[in-house]
N, C-alpha and C positions, 0 to 999 in steps of 0.2 A: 555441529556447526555453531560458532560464536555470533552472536550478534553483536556488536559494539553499540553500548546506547547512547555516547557520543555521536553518531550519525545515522542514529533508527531512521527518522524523519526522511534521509535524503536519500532512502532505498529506491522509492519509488523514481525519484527523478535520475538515479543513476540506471534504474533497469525498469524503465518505462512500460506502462503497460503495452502488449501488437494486437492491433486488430487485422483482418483481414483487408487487403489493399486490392490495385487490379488484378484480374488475372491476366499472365502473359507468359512467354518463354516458346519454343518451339518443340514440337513432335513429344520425346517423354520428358524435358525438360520444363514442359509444362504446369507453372502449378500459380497459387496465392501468393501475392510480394504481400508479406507482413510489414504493415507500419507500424507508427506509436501512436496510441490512442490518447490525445493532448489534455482532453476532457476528464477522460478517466484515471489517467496520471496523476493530474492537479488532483483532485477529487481524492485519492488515496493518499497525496501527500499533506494534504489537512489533518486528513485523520491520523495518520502518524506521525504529524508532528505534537497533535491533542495526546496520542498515547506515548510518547516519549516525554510530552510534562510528567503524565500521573509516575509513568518511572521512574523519571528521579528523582521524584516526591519520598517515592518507596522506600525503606532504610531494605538496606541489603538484608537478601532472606528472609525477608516479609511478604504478606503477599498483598493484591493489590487490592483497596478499600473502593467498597460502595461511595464511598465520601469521596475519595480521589476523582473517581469518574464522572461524580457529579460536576464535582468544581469545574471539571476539566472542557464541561461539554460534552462528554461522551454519554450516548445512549446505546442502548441493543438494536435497536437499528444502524446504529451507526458501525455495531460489531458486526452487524449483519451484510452492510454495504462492502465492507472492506475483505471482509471471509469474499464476498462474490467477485471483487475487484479482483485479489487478490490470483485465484481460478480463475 
């Protein structure tokens, strides 16, 4: 699968994070209406909009610098947030 890095950033807001909404439906049609998680959305498309700088930073087929991610604002926690958003 390609990722285009003209539009990293706006993954998140086109495929939202779902949380679990009411539950409702009748007899086996019964289950969890998934919503979007507004919060957790935003939250991830921060962070991918920070890691779509350090990528274009990046000359093609290089890889990405301790420096870039500094500048950028990015921490390992912040890798770590977005790994959990992400699942």
């Amino acid at each position: 699968m390609k990722i285009r890095l003209a539009g990293f950033a706006d993954g998140p807001l086109l495929h939202p994070i779902l949380e679990k909404g009411a539950f409702g439906g009748v007899g086996r049609n019964r289950s969890w209406k998934m919503i979007a998680a507004d919060e957790a959305t935003n939250d991830l498309h921060v962070l991918s909009a920070k890691a779509q700088i350090v990528f274009e930073a990046t000359p093609h087929g290089a890889l990405v610098s301790k420096e870039a991610l500094i500048a950028a604002g990015l921490t390992a926690a912040d890798r770590a947030e977005a790994a959990k958003l992400e699942w």
